[in-house]
N, C-alpha and C positions, 0 to 999 in steps of 0.2 A: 564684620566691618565691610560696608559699600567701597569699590573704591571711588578713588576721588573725580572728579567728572573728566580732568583731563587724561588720566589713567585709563574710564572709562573706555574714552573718545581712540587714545591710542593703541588700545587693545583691539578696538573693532577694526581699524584702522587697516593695521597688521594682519590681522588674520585674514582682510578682505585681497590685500597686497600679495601676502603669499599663495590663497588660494588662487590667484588669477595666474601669479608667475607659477606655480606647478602646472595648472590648467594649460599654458603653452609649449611648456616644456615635456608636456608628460602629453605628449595628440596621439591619441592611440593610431597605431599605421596600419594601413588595410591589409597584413600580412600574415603572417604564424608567428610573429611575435604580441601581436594585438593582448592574449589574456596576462602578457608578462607586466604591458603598461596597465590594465587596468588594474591590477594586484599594484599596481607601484601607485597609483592613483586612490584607491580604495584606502591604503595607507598614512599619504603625504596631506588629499584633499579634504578640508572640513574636520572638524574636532580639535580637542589639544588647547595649552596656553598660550601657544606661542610666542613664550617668554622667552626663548634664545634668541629668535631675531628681533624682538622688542627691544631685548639689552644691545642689539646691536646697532637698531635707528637710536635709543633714547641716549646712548653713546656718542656716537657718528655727531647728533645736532650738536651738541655741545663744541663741535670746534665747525660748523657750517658743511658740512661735508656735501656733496652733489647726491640727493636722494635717492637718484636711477642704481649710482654707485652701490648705493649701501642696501640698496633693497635687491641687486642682485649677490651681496654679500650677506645677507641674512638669510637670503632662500638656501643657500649655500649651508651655513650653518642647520637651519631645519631638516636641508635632506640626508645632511649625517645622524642626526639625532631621531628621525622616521628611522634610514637604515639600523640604526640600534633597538629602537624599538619592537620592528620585524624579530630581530635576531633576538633578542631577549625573550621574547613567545613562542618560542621555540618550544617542541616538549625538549628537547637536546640542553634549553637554558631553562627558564622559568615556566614553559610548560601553560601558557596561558590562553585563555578563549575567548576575552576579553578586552579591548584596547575606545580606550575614546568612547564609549558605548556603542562598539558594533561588533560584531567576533572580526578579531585578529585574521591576518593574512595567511597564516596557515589552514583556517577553521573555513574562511571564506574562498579560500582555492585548493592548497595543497602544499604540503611542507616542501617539496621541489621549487618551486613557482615563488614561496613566501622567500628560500634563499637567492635567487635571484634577484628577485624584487629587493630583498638590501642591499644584495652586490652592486648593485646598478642605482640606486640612490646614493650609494659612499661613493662610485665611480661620477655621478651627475655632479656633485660637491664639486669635484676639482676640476673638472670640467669647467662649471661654473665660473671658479675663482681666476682661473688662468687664460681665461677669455680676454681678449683685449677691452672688451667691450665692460668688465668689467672694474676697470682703471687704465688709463692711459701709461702710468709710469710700471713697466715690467719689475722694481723691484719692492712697492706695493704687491703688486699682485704676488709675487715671490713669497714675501714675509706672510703673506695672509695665509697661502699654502702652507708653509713651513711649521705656522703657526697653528693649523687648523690641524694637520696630520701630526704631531705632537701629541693636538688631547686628543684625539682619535684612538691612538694608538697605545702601547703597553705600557708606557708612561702616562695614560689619561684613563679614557673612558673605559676601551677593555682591558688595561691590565686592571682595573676595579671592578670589571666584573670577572673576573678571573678569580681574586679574591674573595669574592660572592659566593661564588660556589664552592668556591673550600672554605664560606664560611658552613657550610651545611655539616662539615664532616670534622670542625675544629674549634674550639672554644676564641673568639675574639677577646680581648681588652679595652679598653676606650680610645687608646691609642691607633688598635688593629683598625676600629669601627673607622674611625676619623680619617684615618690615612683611604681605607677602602672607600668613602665616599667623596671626599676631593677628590678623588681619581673616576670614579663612577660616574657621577654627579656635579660634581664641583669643574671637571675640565673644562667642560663644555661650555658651562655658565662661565667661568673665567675666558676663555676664545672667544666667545661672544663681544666681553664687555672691549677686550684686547683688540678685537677686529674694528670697533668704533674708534681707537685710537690710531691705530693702523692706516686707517684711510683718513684722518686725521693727521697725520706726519707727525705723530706727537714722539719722538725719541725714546727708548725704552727706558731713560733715568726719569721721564717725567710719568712715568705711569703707576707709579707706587701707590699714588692713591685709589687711581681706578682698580690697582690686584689688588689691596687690601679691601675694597668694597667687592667687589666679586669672590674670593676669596672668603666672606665671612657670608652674604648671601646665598651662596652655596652649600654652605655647612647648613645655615638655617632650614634653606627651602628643604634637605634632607631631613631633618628632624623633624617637623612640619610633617613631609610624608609618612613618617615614622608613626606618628601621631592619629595620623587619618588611617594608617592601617590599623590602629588598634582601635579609635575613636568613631570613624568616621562612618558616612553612608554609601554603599556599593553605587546605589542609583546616580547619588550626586560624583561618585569619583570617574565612573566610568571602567569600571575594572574591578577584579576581585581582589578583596581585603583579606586583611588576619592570615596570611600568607606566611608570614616571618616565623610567628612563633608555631604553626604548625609546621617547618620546616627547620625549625631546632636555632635558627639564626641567633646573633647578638644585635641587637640594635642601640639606640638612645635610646630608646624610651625603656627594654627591657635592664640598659645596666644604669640609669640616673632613674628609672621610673619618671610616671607621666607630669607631675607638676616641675619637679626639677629641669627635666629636658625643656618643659614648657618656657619655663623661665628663662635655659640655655637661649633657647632659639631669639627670646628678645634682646637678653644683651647679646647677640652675633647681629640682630639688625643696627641696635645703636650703634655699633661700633662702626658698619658698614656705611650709614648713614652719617658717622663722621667724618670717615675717611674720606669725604667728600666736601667737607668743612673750607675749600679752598678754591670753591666753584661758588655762583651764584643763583640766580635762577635759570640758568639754562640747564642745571643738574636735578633741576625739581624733578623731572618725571623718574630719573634715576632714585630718589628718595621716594617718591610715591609707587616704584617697584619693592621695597627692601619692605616695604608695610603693609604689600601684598602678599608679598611671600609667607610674612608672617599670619595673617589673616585667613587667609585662604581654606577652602573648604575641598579641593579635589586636585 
């Protein structure tokens, strides 16, 4: 499935947006720290969906938010999710040579260099966020931190990767899987869509529908990759595949098998795309993400 033209439009949109906000932020300095930035550049600049800060502009519009705002709140977002990605290619984590189609930042510099280079992208993040320049009212910016270092952290993205690797040496449940990738997976995309509300003023009682749409998107897009690991094309994903089941893992697709999970992942988007049932057309691009997700080939 093509996406649809304005999906197109805001995909390119984004990536052109973030590349440029890295490209400022990341000016290599004429010093002995120079090969730290281009390891941190090599990483953040070009490639990737950049679907965490997409869910954060396609969010943001829906209550008018100030663009400047939300596109240094999305860069933000990105550079925790670069930082993870470093750190997951790790031979220490997933051991990988591959990233976006170019070798990883361990492969391209040095596994020294490569942990830096995410310390210093999770450190840009908050940096980031807690800039004045990044909302004038200090306790937005407050909640956005609070909010962002939550799925950051061992109640988010690494304590799911945490359970990753002792999926390697333990038998999962569906339940195990599911928990380990809302947390893996699912935080981030959830602080994404949260952070559009956030700078929105939207009150956390009105947000029920924006978590249950992130909250079910997440689960999908995971299954989805589950899929392309066992389905898919190395050249079109950018990275090496069939990882899981040579490393003993449980996934969706290994405990529902491949058309059931297939199935799984469409009713998680309808659902996702209901939960949105109370928005108009200013939520479209949010529904023409959930049926990318689903779609998707890398």
């Amino acid at each position: 499935m093509t996406p649809s033209p304005a999906l197109q439009a805001a995909l390119a949109d984004t990536a052109r947006e973030i590349d440029a906000r890295f490209d400022i932020l990341l000016a290599i300095p004429d010093d002995s720290r120079a090969g730290l930035y281009r390891a941190m550049r090599h990483a953040a600049i070009g490639g990737g969906k950049r679907l965490r800060p997409l869910l954060v502009f396609a969010t943001a519009q829906i209550f008018g938010c100030d663009r400047d705002y939300t596109a240094r709140v999305a860069t933000a977002l990105e550079s925790i999710h670069v930082y993870s990605l470093i750190h997951d290619d790790l031979p220490a984590m997933d051991d990988d040579d591959m990233r976006r189609g170019k070798p990883t930042v361990h492969k391209a510099f040095d596994e020294a260099t490569a942990t830096l280079a995410g310390d210093c992208l999770h450190a840009l993040a908050f940096e980031v966020l807690a800039d004045p320049a990044t909302h004038p009212d200090p306790f937005v910016r407050a909640e956005l931190v609070f909010d962002l270092a939550r799925a950051a952290g061992p109640a988010g993205m690494a304590g799911g990767q945490m359970m990753d690797l002792e999926a390697e040496r333990a038998r999962f449940d569906l339940a195990t899987v599911s928990r380990l990738q809302a947390m893996k997976t699912g935080a981030l995309i959830s602080a994404a869509v949260e952070a559009g509300a956030i700078l929105g003023r939207v009150p956390p009682e009105g947000r029920t529908g924006l978590r249950g749409y992130a909250r079910d998107i997440g689960l999908a897009f995971q299954i989805v990759d589950d899929l392309i690991d066992v389905e898919g094309n190395e050249a079109l994903a950018g990275k090496k595949l069939r990882k899981d089941a040579g490393a003993g893992k449980e996934t969706f697709v290994s405990l529902l098998g491949v058309e059931p999970a297939r199935a799984r992942s469409r009713l998680l988007v309808d659902q996702a795309i209901a939960h949105l049932r109370h928005y108009g057309q200013e939520a479209d691009l949010l529904r023409d993400i959930a049926r990318y997700v689903l779609e998707r080939d890398r």
